[in-house]
Structures are given as C-alpha cells and as structure tokens.
N, C-alpha and C positions, 0 to 999 in steps of 0.2 A: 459519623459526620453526615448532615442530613444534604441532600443536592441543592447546589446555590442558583436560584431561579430570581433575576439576575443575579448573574457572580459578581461579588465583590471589587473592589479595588485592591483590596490586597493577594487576588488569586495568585498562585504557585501553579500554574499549568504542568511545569515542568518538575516539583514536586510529587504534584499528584500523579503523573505520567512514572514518577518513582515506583510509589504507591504500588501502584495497578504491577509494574514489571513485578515485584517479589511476589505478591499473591498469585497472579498468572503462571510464576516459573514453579512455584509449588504446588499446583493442581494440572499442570501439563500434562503429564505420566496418565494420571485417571482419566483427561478428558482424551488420550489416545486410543480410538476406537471409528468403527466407520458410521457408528451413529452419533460421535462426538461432541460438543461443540463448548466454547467457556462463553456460556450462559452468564455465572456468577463474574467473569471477570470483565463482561459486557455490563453489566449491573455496575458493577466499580465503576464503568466510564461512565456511567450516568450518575452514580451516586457521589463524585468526586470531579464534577463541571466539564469532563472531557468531550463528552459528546456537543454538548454546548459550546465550548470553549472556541470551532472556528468560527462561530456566530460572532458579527461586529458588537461590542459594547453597549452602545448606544440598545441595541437591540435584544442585552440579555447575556451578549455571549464576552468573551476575553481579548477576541479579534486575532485569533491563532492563526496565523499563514497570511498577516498583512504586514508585519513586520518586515523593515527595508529588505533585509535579508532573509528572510524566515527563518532563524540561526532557532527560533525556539519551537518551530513544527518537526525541524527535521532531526531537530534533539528527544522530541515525544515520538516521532515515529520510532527513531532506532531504538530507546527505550523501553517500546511495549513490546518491540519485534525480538527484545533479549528474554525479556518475560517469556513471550509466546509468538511464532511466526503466524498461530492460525488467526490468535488476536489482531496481530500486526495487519496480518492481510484483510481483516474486515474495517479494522478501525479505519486503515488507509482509502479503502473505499468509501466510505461515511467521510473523509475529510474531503475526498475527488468531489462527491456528489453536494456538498454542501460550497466547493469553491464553482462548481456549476452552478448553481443555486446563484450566489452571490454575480454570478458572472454575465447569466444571461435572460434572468426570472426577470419579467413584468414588476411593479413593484407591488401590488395587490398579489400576487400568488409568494415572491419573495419573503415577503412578512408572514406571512400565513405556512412559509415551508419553512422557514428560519425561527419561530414560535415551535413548531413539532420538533425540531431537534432541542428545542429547553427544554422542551418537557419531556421528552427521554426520549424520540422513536430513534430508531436505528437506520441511516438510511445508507444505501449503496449503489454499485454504479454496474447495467449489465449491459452488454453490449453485444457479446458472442449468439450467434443462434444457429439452430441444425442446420448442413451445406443444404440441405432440399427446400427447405421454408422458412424464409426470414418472418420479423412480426409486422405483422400491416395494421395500418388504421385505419377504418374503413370508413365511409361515406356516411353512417350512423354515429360515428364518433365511438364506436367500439374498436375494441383491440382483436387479434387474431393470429396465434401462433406461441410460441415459447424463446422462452432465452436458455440458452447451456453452459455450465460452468459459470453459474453464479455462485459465487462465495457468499454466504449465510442465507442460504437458500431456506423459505421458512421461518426466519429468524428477523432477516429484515422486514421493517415495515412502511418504508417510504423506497422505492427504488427507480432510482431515474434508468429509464429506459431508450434505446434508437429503437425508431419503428418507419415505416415507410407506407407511404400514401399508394394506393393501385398503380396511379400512372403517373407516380413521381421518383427517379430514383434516389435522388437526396435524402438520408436518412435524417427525421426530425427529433428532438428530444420530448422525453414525456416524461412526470414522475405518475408513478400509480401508486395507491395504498392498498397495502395487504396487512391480512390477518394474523396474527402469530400458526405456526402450524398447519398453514394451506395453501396448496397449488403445487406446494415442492416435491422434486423424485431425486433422492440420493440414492438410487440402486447403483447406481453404476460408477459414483466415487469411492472407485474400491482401489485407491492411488496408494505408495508406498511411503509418503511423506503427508503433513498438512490432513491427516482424516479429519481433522479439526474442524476444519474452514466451513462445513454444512458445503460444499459444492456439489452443485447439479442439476436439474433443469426445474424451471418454473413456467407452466401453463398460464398466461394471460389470455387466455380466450374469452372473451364476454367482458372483459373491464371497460371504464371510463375513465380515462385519463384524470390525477387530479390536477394537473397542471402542463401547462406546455412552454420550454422555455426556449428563447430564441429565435433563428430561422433557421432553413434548411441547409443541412449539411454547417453549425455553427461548431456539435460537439467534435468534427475534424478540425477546426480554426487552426492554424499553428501561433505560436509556439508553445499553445498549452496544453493541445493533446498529448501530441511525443515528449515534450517538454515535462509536463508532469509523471512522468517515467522517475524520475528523481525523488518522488517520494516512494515508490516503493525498494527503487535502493536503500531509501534509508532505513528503513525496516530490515530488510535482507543484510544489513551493517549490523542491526543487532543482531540477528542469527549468528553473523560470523562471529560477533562478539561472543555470544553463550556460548558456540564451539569451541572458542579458543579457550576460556572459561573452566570449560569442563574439563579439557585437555590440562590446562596448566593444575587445575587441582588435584588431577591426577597423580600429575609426577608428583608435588609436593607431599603426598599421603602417602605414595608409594615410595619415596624418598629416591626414586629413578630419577629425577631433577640432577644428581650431583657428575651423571655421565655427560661427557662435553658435546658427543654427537645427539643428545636430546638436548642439550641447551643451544645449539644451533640450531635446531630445528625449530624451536621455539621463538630462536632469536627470526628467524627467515618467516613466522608467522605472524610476526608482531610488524615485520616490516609491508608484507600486505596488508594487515588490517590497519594499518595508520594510514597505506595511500588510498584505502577504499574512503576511509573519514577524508582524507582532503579532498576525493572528490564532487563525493558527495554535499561538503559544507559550498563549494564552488557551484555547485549545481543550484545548490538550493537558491543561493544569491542573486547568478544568471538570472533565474526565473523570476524571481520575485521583483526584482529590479526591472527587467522586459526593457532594457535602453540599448540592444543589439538588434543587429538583424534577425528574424526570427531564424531564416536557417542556419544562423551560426548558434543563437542556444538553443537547437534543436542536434545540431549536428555535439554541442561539448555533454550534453544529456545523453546521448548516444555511447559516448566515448564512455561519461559516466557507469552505464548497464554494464558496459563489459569490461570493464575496471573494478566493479562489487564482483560482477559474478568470477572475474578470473581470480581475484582475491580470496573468494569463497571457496573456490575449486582446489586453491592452492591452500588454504587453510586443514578442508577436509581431508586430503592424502594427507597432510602432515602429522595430523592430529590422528587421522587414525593410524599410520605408522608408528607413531610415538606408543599410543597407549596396545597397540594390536590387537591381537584377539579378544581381549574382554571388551575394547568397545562395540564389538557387536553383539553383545552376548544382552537379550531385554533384562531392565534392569539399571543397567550402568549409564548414567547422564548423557553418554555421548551417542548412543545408540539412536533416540531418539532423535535427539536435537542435531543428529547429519542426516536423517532419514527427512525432517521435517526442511532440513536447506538444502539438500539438495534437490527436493520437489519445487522450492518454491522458485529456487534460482532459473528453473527451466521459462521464462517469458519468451512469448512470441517473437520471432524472427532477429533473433541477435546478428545472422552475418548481413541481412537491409541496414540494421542500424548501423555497425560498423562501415560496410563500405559506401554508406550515404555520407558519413560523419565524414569518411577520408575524402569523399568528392567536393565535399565543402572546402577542405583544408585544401585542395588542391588549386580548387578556381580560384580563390581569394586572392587579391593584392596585398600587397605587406608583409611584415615577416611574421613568424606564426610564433612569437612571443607576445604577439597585439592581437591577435584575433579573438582573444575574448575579454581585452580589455573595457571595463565600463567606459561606455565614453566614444570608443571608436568606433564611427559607422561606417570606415569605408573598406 
C-alpha cells in the first residue's frame, strides 16, 4: 500500500494501527539488541498514514487525538504497544510532539511542521538533560548543550526540544531538524528492557532552531503536561496485553490451562488488565474533553499511571509464576516482552503523582463519585 498523502476519507487509523502491531510483534525478538531499533516498523507508520494520521484532515492528516474522547488514539497506542513497547514508546512521542505542534505553533511554522509529518519525518519530544548542563539558547539564536534519554535517538528527525535562554529560567520550546544518524550516543543504553527505543543523549550544540512554539514555560501548561501521561499508559496497556498473551498461550500449548490454581491465576490477571483498560479509556476522555478543573484531570491521570503500572506489576509475577522457569529462559515470548514492561513501566516520580492525585481528592468539595464527572466544576 503506498502512504496516503492526504489520507483519505475512508482511512482505518485503527486498522492500520492493527497492521503495524502483528508485523512489530514479529520482528521484536531480532530488533532486541543494544544497537536496536524497528526501523522497518517505523517505515509501516509512515507507509500506512500513521505518522500522519494526528495531522488535522483539512491538513493532510485523519485528525487522530481530536476526537471527543480520543477512544481512537488510545486504541493505536495500546495496539502498537502490544506489537512492540519500543515502537509504542517512540510512536507515543511523535503523537506528544505533533499535539504540541497543534497546540502552540504560530500558524506559518504549524503548516510547515504538520506538512513534515505527511511526508514521513519522525518527530519526538525531549526534555531530560545532564543534572550539570541544561540546553541553552543563546543570544546568536544557536543551541548549546544535549538532551539525555531520548528515545529514537538518531532516528528522529524533527525533535521538539526545552531549552532556556541565559537569564531566563522559564524553559522555551523549540523543534530542531536533524539528520538520520547524527548527534546521537547510545553507549550508555545498556538497560535490561526497551534496547529498542535507540535511547540516549543527543548533542545539539551549534543548531538553529527550526521553529519556536509558544511562550515561556508553555510545555509545563497543565492539564496537558501531566495530563498527557495517559497516552503512554495506553501503550504500556498493550505491553500488559502481549504479557498476558504470551502467558495464556502458554498454558494452552502446554495444556497446564486445565489445573484450577492456573486458571485463577489467569482468572486474577484478566481482572487487572480490564481495570487498567478502564482507566485508561477514562483518562483518555478527561483529557480530550478538558471541561474539569485541570487539577482534577491531572490528579485522575495520576491515579491512571499507577493503576497501568500496578496492573502490570501484578500481571508480571502472575505470568511468570504460571509459566516459571522457561519464561526466562531467551527464546520463549515472555522473556522478552516482561523484560521490555518492566523497563518501560519504570516513569518518573510515581509516589508525586499519587500523593498529588490524593491531595486533590482530599481538598475537593462533594462526594468523590462526582469529582471527575464531565460537567462538574465545583
């Protein structure tokens, strides 16, 4: 199928998002390695409208992540994240950095950044930099310094970046354009999960912004910093999906299925991954919709992280209880694919998020069967 530049009326987002998973889950195994990366299943998202797809219509793209609820971004996340979490985690990136795009671009740089993702670039969002030296943007309108723990390091080619002016401490947004295979250092992503993801630091010393979107201190705005924390649950939702996956194909091969203390086990793992899906489909809606206070969808997105990851957590012992020793052994489906979620489930500062989320629930008026009702502001 050749890439639909504009797509169609009749695009299947969530088709092609099928797509992409089965080809991804079948080249995972090869692309596990610390030089890694699914190149070819990147190539899918472009050859099959994905990349495009959060591009508004009018514009080229399918208008993915504008729907009321976003019931059909967060159905592609977790689908490409069952494929592949390293996929998942870049794709996710590329949809953050294209709803910044949409959110805060000039309208001349807009069109001109939302055109580069129809036509294939890859873009993502970095933020992290060494404790010693953040990136500055200097008085010449060049850059100076690096970003750490970029995922598709090298791979990406539009990367919205924070960087911070000498004597401003407000961090600004920028995208820069890079070249396929330069600037990037993966030495030192020698992690036990995710070697996929290309993460690790990128040298922007010497560049020129190609764009600047916003003001100062806009890519902290809430509710859609913290708030879009929800789409990489939904990714991390198909991780747990693939685990549980593997696990159930297990027992049925091995015909271990017809012992009652594995089908409890199984039964207790289906019961986390169905509440990790509700709360993630709740998340996704909060957000999209934005008719709450921001810190109550900031605080139920909260609640969300640590509802995937405990659901994950509680997946992993199960599953590898059930199948034991051979799922570690390389080789067998589940080896990998607990290696790759339990790396990715690790996000920054889970007990902030949780006991910020409870300080919401506590100050609030009314009873906390309303508090994330659409509708109620008070």
């Amino acid at each position: 199928m050749d890439q639909r530049t504009p797509l169609d009326l009749a695009y299947d987002a969530v088709a092609a998002a099928r797509q992409v998973a089965v080809a991804a889950s079948a080249r995972a195994g090869e692309q596990d390695r610390d030089d890694g990366f699914p190149a070819e299943d990147v190539a899918d998202l472009a050859r099959l409208g994905l990349l495009a797809a959060p591009v508004p219509a009018e514009e080229g793209g399918a208008g993915l992540g504008r729907e009321p609820d976003a019931a059909d971004l967060a159905e592609i996340l977790r689908l490409v994240g069952s494929g592949s979490l390293a996929l998942g985690r870049v794709y996710e990136g590329h949809v953050n950095a294209l709803d910044l795009v949409l959110r805060y671009a000039a309208p001349a740089e807009r069109r001109a950044l939302l055109a580069d993702a129809v036509s294939g670039h890859l873009f993502g969002v970095w933020n992290t930099e060494p404790a010693a030296d953040g990136l500055v943007l200097g008085e010449d309108g060049s850059l100076r310094g690096q970003k750490t723990f970029a995922s598709g390091a090298g791979r990406v080619t539009r990367a919205l970046v924070t960087a911070r002016r000498p004597a401003r401490p407000e961090p600004e947004m920028l995208v820069v354009a890079l070249d396929p295979g330069t600037r990037a250092d993966l030495s030192a992503w020698r992690a036990q999960g995710m070697r996929a993801s290309a993460t690790g630091s990128v040298d922007l010393t010497g560049l020129a912004p190609l764009a600047r979107l916003g003001g100062p201190d806009d890519y902290h705005r809430e509710p859609h910093f913290s708030g879009g924390a929800w789409r990489f649950a939904a990714v991390q939702l198909g991780g747990i999906e693939a685990v549980f996956e593997a696990w159930r194909g297990h027992l049925a091969r091995t015909g271990r299925g017809i012992d009652p203390h594995q089908l409890a086990r199984l039964g207790e793992g289906a019961i986390a991954l169905e509440g990790a899906r509700s709360f993630v489909a709740r998340a996704a809606g909060l957000v999209a919709h934005d008719a709450l206070p921001p810190e109550r969808i900031v605080a139920f997105v909260g609640l969300t992280r640590l509802a995937v990851e405990r659901a994950g957590l509680e997946v992993l012992g199960l599953a590898q209880r059930s199948v034991g020793l051979q799922g570690f052994l390389r080789g067998h489906p589940l080896e990998r694919l607990s290696r790759d979620l339990a790396t990715y489930l690790r996000q920054p500062a889970p007990d902030r998020a949780l006991t910020a989320a409870a300080a919401t629930i506590l100050a609030a008026d009314g009873p906390v069967d309303r508090l994330w009702n659409l509708g109620e502001a008070g």
